[in-house]
ZADRENLUM-675423 format. One line per 2 residues: their letters; for each residue x negated, y, z negated of C-alpha. Coordinates in Angstrom, 1 decimal. Example, Ala and Ser with C-alpha at 12.3 -4.5 7.8 and 13.67 -1.06 7.14 Angstrom:
2
as> -12.3:-4.5:-7.8  -13.7:-1.1:-7.1
END
This chain:
556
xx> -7.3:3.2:23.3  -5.2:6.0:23.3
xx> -6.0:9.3:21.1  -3.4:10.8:19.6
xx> -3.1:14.1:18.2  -0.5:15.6:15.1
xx> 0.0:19.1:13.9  1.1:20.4:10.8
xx> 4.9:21.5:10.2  6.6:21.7:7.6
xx> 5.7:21.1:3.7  7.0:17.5:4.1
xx> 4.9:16.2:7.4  2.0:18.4:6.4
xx> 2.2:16.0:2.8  2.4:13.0:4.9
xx> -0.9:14.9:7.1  -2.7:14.8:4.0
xx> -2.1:11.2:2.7  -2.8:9.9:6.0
xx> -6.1:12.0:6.0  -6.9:10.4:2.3
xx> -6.4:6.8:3.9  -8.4:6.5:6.6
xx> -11.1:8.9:5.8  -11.6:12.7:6.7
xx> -15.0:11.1:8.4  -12.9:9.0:10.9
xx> -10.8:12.0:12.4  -11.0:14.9:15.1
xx> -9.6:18.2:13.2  -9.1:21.2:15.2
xx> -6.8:24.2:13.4  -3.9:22.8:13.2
xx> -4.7:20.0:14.6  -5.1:16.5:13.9
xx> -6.7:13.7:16.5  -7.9:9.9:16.0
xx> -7.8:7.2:17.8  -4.9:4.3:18.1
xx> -7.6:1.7:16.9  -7.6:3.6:13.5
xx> -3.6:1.8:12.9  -5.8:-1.9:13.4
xx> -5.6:-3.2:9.8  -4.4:0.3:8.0
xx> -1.7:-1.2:5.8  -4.7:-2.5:4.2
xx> -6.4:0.8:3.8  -2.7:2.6:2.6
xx> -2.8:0.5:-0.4  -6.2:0.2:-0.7
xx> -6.0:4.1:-1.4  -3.2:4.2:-3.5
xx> -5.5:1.4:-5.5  -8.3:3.1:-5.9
xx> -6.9:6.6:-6.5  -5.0:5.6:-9.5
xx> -6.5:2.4:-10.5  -7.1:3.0:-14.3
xx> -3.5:3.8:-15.0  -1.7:0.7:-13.5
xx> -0.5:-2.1:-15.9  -3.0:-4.7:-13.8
xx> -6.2:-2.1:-15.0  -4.8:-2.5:-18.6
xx> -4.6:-6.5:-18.1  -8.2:-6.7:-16.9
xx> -10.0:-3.9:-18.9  -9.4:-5.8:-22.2
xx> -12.4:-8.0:-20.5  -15.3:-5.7:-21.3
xx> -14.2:-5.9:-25.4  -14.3:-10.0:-25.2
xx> -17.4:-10.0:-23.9  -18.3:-7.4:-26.2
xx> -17.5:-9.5:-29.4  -19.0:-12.8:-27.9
xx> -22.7:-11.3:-27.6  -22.1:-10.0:-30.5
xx> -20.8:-13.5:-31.8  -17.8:-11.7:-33.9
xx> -19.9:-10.0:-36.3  -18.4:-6.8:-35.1
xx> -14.8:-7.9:-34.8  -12.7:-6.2:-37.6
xx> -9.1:-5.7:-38.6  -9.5:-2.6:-35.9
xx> -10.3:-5.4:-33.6  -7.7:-7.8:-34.7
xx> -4.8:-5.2:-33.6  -6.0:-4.1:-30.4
xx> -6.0:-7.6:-29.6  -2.2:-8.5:-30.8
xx> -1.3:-5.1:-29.1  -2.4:-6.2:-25.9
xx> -1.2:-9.7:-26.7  2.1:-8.5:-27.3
xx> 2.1:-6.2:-23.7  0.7:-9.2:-21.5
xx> 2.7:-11.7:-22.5  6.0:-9.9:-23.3
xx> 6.0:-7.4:-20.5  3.2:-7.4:-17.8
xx> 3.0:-11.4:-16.7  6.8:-11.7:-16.7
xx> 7.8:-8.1:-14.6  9.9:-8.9:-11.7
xx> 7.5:-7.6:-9.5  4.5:-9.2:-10.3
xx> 6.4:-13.1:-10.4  7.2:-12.3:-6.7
xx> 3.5:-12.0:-6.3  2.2:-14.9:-7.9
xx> 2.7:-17.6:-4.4  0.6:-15.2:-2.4
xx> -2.6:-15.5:-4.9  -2.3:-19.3:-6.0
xx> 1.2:-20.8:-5.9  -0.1:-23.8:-8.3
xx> -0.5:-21.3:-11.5  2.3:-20.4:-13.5
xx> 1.2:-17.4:-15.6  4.3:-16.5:-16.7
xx> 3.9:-19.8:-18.2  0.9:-18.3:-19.2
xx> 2.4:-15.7:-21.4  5.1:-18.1:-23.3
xx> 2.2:-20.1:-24.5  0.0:-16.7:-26.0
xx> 1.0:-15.8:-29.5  -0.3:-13.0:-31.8
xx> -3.5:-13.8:-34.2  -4.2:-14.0:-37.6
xx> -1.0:-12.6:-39.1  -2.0:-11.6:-43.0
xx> 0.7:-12.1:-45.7  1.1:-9.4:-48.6
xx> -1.6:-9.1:-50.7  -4.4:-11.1:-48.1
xx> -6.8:-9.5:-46.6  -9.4:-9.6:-43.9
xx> -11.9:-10.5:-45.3  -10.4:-13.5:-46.8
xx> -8.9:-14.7:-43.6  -12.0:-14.1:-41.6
xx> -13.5:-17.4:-40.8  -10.0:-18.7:-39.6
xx> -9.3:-15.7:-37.6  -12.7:-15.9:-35.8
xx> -11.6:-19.1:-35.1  -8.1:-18.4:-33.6
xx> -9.3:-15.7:-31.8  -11.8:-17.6:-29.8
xx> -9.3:-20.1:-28.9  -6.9:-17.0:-27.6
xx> -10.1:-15.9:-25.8  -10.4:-19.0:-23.4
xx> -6.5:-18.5:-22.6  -7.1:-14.6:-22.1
xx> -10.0:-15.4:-19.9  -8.0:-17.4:-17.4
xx> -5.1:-14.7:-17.2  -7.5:-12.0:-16.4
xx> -9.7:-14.0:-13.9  -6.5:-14.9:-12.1
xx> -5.7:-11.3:-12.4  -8.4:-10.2:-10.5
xx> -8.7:-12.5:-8.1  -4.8:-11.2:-7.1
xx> -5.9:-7.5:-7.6  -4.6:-6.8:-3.8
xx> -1.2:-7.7:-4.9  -0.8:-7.0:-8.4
xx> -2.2:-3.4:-8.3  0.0:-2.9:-5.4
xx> 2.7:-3.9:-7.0  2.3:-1.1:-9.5
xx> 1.5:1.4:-7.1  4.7:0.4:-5.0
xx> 6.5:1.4:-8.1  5.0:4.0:-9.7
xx> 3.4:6.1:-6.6  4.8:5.0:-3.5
xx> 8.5:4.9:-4.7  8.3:8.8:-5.4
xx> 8.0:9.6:-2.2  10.0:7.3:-0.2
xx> 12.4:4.0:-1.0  14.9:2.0:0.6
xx> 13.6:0.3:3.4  10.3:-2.2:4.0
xx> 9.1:-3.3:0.9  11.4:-0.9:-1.3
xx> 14.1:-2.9:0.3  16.2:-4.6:-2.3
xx> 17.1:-7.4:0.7  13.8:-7.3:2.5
xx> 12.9:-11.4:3.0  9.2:-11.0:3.6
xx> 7.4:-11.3:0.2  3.9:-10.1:1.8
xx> 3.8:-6.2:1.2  1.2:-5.7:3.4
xx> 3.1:-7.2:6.2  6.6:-5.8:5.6
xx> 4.3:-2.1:5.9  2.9:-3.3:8.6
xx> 5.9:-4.3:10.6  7.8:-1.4:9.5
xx> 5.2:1.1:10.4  2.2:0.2:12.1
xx> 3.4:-2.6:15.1  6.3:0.2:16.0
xx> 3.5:2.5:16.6  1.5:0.6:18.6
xx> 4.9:-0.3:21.0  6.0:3.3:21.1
xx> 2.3:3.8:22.8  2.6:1.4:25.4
xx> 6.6:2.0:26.4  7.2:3.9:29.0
xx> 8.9:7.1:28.3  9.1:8.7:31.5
xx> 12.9:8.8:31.5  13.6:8.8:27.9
xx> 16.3:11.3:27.0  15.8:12.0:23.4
xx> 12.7:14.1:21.5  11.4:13.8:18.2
xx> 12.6:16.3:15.6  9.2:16.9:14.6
xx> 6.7:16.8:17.1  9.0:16.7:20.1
xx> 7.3:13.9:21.7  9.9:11.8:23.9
xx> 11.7:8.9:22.2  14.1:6.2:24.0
xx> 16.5:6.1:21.1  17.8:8.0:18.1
xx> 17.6:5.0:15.7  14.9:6.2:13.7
xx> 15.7:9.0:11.1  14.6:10.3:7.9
xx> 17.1:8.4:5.5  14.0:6.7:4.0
xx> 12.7:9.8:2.5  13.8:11.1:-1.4
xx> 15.6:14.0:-2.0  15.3:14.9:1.7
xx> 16.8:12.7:4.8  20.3:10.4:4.8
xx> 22.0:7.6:6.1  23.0:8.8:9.4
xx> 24.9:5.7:9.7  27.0:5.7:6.8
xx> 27.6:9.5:6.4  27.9:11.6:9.5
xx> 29.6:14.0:8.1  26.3:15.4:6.8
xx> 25.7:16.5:10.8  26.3:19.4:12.7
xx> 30.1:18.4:14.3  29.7:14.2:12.7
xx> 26.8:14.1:15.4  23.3:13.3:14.6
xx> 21.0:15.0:16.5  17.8:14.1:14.2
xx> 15.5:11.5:14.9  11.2:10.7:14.8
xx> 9.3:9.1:16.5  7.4:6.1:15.1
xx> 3.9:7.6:15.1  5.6:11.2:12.6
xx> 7.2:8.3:11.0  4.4:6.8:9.8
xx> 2.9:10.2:8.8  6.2:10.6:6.7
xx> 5.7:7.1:5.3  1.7:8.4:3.8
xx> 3.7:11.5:1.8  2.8:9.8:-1.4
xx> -0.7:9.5:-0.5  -0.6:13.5:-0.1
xx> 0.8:14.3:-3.5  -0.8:13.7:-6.8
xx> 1.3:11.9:-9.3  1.1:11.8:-13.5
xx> 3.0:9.7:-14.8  6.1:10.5:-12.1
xx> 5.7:14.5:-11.8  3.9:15.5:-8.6
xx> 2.4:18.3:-6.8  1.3:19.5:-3.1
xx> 0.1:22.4:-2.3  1.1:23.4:1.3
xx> -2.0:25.8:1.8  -1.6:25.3:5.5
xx> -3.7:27.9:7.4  -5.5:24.8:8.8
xx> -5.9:21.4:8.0  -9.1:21.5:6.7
xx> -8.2:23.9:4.0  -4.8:22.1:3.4
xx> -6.9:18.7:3.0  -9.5:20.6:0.5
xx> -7.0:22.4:-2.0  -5.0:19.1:-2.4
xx> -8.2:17.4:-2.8  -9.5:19.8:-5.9
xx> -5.7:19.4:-7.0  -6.5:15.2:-7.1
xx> -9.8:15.2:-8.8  -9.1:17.6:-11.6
xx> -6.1:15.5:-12.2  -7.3:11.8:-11.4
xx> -11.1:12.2:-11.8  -11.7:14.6:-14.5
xx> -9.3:13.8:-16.9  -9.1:10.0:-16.9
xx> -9.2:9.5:-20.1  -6.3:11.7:-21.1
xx> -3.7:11.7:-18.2  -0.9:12.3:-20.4
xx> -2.1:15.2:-21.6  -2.8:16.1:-17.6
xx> -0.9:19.0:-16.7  0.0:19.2:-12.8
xx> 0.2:23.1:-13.1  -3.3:23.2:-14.9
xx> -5.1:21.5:-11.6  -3.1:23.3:-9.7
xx> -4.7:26.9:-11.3  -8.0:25.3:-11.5
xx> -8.1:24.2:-7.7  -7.0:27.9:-6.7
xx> -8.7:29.6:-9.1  -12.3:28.3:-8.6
xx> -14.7:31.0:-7.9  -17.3:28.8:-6.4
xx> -15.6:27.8:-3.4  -14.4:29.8:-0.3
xx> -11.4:31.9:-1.4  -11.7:34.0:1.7
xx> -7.9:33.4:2.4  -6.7:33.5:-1.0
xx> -6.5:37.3:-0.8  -4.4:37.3:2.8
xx> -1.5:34.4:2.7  1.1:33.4:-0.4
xx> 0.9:29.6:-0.6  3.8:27.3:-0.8
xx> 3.3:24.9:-4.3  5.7:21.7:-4.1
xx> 6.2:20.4:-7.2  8.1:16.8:-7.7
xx> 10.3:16.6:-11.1  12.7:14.5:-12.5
xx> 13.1:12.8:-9.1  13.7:16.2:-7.5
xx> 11.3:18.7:-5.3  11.1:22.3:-6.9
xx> 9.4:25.1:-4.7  7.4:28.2:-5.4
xx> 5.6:30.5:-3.4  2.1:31.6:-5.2
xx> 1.8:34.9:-4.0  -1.3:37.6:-3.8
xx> -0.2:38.9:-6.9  0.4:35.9:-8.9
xx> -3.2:34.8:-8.1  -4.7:37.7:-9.3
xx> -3.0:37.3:-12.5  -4.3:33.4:-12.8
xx> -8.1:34.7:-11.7  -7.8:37.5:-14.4
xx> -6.0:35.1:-16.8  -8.5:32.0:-16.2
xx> -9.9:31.8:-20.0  -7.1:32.6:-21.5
xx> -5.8:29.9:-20.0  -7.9:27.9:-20.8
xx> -7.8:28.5:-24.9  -3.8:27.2:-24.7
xx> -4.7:23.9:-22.8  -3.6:21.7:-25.5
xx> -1.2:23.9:-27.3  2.5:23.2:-27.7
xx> 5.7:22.8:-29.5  8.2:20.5:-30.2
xx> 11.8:21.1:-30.3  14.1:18.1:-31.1
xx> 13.1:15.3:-28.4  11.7:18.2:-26.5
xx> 8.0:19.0:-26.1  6.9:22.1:-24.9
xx> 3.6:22.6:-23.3  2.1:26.5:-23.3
xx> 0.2:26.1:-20.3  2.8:24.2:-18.5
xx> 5.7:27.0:-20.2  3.1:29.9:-18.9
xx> 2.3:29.0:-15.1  5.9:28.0:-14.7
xx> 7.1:31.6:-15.6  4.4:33.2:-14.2
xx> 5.0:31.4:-10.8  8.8:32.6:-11.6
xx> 7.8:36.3:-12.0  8.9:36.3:-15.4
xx> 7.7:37.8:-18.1  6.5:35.8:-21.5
xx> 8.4:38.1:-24.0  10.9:35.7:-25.1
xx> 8.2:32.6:-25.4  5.3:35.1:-27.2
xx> 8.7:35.6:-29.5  9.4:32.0:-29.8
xx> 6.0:31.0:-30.8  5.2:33.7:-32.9
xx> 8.6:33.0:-35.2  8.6:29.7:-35.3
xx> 4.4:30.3:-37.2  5.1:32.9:-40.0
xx> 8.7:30.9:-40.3  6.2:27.5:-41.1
xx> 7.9:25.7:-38.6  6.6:22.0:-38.3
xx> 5.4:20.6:-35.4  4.2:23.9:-33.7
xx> 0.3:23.0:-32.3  -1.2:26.1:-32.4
xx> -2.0:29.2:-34.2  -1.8:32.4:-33.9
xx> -4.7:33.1:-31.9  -3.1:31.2:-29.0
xx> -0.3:33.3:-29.5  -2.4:36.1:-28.9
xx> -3.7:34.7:-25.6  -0.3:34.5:-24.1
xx> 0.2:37.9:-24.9  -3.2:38.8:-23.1
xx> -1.9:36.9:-20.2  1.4:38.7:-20.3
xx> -0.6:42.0:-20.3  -2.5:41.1:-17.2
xx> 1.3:40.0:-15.6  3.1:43.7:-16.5
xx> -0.3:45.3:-14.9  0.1:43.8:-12.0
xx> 3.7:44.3:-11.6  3.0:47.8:-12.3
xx> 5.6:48.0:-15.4  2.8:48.8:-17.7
xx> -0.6:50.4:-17.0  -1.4:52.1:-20.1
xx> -2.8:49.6:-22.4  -6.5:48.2:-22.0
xx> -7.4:45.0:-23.5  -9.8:47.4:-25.9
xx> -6.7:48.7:-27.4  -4.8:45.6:-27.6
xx> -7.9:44.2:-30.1  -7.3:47.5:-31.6
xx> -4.0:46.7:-32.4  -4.6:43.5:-33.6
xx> -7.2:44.6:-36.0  -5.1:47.5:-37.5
xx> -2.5:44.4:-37.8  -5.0:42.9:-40.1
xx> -5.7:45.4:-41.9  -2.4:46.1:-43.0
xx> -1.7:42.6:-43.9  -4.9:42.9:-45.9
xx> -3.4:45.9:-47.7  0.5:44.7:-47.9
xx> 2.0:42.8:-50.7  1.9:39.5:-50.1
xx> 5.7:38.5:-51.4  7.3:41.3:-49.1
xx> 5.5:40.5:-45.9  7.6:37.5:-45.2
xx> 10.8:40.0:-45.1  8.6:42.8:-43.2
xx> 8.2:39.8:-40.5  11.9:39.2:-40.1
xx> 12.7:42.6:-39.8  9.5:43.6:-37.2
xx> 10.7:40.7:-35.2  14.1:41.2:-35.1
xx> 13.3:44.5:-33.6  11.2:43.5:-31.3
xx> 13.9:40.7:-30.0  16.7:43.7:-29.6
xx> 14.0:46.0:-28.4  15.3:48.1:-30.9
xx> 12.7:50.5:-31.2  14.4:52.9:-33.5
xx> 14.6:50.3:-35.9  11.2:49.2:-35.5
xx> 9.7:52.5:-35.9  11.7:53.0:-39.5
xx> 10.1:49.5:-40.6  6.6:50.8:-39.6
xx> 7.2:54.3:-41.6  8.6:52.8:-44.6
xx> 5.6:49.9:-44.9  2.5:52.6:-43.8
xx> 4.5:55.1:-46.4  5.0:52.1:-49.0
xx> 1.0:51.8:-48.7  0.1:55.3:-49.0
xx> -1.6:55.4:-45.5  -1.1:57.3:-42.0
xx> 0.3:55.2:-39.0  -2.1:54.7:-36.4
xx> -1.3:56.8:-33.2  -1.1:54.1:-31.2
xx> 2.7:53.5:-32.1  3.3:56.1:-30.1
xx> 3.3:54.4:-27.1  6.3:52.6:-28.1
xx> 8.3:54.9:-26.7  6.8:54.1:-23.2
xx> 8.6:52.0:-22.2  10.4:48.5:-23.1
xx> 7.2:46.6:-22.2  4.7:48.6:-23.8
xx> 6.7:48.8:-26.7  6.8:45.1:-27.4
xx> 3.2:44.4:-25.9  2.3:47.2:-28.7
xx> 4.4:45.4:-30.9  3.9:41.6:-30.8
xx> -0.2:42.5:-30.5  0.6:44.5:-34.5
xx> 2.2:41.5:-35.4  -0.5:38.9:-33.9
xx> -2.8:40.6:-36.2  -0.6:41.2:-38.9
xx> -0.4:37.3:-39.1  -3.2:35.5:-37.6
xx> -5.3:34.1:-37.9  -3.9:31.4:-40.0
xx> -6.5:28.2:-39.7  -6.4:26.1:-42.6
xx> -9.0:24.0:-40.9  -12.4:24.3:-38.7
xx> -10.6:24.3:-36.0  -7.8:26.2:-36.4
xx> -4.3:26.6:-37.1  -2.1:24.7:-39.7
xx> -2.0:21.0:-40.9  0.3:20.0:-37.8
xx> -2.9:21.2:-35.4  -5.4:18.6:-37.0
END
């Protein structure tokens, strides 16, 4: 058959290059550059390989994965013969009782699936009939119920065993039926089987004849006297009918809103091969939990394949057991950052980072500069993985707040500040100590260095600092240092270095001691004076672990 060849574009089709490279397999491909060749027998069968990706990729956080894992525990307790089923036990199992039954077997989306695995079961039917186990009373307890909770528990087991068996036996559609909704519908929605009026209750199919069989007619039409060309590969097309309505935050309804066109005319239109690319978008991303990331690295496809690749694997792969504490921007850094792989390029070309969020794309360009900084930054970086905040119904991630300004070319004054206040003021709910607030200010160093609006502090003197910090604090009353903080910081927030140095006089007079020379340097300039500082300060009131492993009670 026919061989057909794509090329990158733009971030969107170079996305949609990517997914459709995940599918079908880098192995099964011709890339040259820019260029991308297979042949048309590839399409035979690949609406089954686009879910079958989709599947695989993010299999242990669909609903159907939580359905069938609870498996491995039964079968756990029956070897066992209960002897290790506890009150532990007891509410995992009504827990997952209660999300089976009251939410998974009856969703909307996986009732229209049912008649396509076995149309004579009825598992929402299923679900009705399930009902929590071994509820104790005030003042019973376990151990007293045991024997009759054993009991009903094995009885639930036989019921549990035939929803999960018929489960996984419909694994095709109920696992695409999660990914249609909570991977696939980020990138694209509206038509085929994110049609709200679409009549064909196969999925597969409606992909199929949405994207595949057009395909394979546009390659045997003759287009010898077409008059129209494809927006994005300006291949000839015999009509304008296909556009990029279908796509989020990106194409419209040409047909309902032409005023969106250059003089009410529309004058853009794909062909069906560039749609189907489009349609794989999804597949190119990696998702968490609705936020997604691409990384157009696109010197060549090969690269642009590879980056998004490390991007999916720290994400997906490495951190499978705690994806909701998975950062998008922390695989982003790692996949860039890795000094093990070929960063030849790195050090030539800025790289274009497309970030999906709250239903919306946000760009940044990751330039030379701001790649040095991550490099020099990495451990740092690393120590405030899990660090964070939380402000009213908003949680704030450090590593998340500190790649998102970085990326910004801002400077983390006003978070170091933030953090740092909202310690010695014995804040709750602050997940960190002041350690980590030290590593921001490390990374903030490493940031004005590079932007050339501070070069004359070395990360020897900032320890210096710090210690001198500790030493004072060491030396200080211990009832006046909670005013000596207000007033530092206050300073430091108004850059009110007049005020600051009268604070540091007053305390180093108050203890009978001379200031260290290195408040001289204050009077730089505004960054070295706070870098100079919040580094006093850091050490003037860290470190503050109450436990092993740091920090307050709110860190355990």
């Amino acid at each position: 058959m026919r061989e057909i060849e794509c090329r990158t574009g733009d971030w969107l089709f170079n996305a949609g290059l990517v997914g459709f490279l995940n599918i079908v397999g880098k192995e099964n491909v011709r890339i040259e550059g820019q260029s991308l060749f297979f042949n048309a027998a590839l399409l035979d069968g690949f609406e089954e390989s686009y879910f079958a990706y989709f599947i695989k990729a993010y299999e242990k956080t669909l609903s159907w994965y939580k359905i069938i894992s609870y498996k491995e525990e039964m079968e756990r307790h029956r070897e066992a013969d209960f002897s290790d089923f506890d009150e532990l036990s007891l509410d995992r199992l009504n827990d997952y009782i209660a999300n089976v039954a009251k939410y998974y077997l009856k969703s909307s989306s996986y009732v229209s699936a049912y008649p396509l695995i076995d149309a004579t079961k009825d598992p929402v039917e299923w679900g009705k009939n399930l009902a929590k186990v071994g509820q104790l009373k005030k003042k019973e307890t376990f151990e007293e119920k045991r024997t009759e909770i054993i009991q009903n528990v094995k009885q639930v087991y036989v019921q549990l065993d035939e929803i999960i068996d018929f489960c996984q036996k419909g694994k095709k559609y109920l696992a695409a039926k999660n990914v249609i909704y909570t991977v696939i519908k980020n990138g694209w929605n509206g038509i085929s089987f994110l049609n709200p009026q679409t009549k064909e209750k196969d999925c597969y199919i409606d992909y199929r004849t949405n994207f595949v069989d057009p395909v394979l007619e546009h390659l045997e039409t003759d287009l010898e006297k077409a008059k129209f060309n494809c927006t994005t590969c300006n291949e000839p097309i015999k009509n304008m009918k296909l556009d990029l309505s279908f796509m989020n935050e990106t194409g419209f309804d040409t047909a309902r809103k032409t005023s969106h066109v250059w003089d009410f005319n529309n004058d853009i239109a794909v062909c069906p091969m560039c749609k189907l690319i489009y349609s794989c978008v999804p597949a190119g991303f990696t998702y968490v939990y609705g936020n997604g990331i691409f990384i157009n690295d696109s010197i060549n496809i090969d690269t642009l394949h590879a980056v998004n690749k490390k991007v999916h694997n720290e994400i997906l792969h490495h951190s499978t057991d705690n994806l909701t504490s998975t950062s998008p921007y922390r695989a982003l850094i790692e996949a860039i950052t890795n000094q093990t792989e070929d960063k030849r390029h790195y050090e030539l070309a800025d790289i274009q980072v497309v970030r999906y969020e709250n239903e919306t794309y946000r760009f940044n360009i990751l330039s030379k500069r701001a790649l040095k900084i991550f490099r020099e930054s990495k451990e740092a970086l690393k120590t405030i993985q899990k660090c964070g905040l939380k402000e009213g119904n908003l949680n704030i991630n450090f590593y998340q707040e500190t790649v998102r300004r970085l990326m910004n070319n801002e400077n983390l004054f006003t978070f170091i500040h933030k953090t740092m206040y909202l310690k010695v003021t014995n804040v709750s709910n602050t997940y960190y100590h002041m350690g980590h607030v030290g590593a921001l200010l490390s990374i903030n160093t490493n940031f004005l260095k590079e932007i050339e609006a501070m070069t004359d502090i070395s990360k020897g003197q900032i320890w210096h600092i710090n210690k001198c910090g500790t030493e004072f604090k060491k030396a200080y009353p211990e009832n006046k240092l909670s005013g000596f903080n207000y007033k530092i910081l206050n300073a430091l927030k108004t850059n009110n270095r007049d005020a600051f140095m009268d604070i540091i006089l007053n305390s180093y007079s108050y203890l009978g001691k001379a200031i260290p020379d290195f408040f001289l340097k204050a009077f730089t300039n505004d960054e070295t004076f706070k870098t100079v500082g919040y580094a006093f300060m850091v050490g003037v009131n860290g470190p503050l672990e109450n436990n092993e492993n740091g920090g307050n009670k709110d860190e355990e």
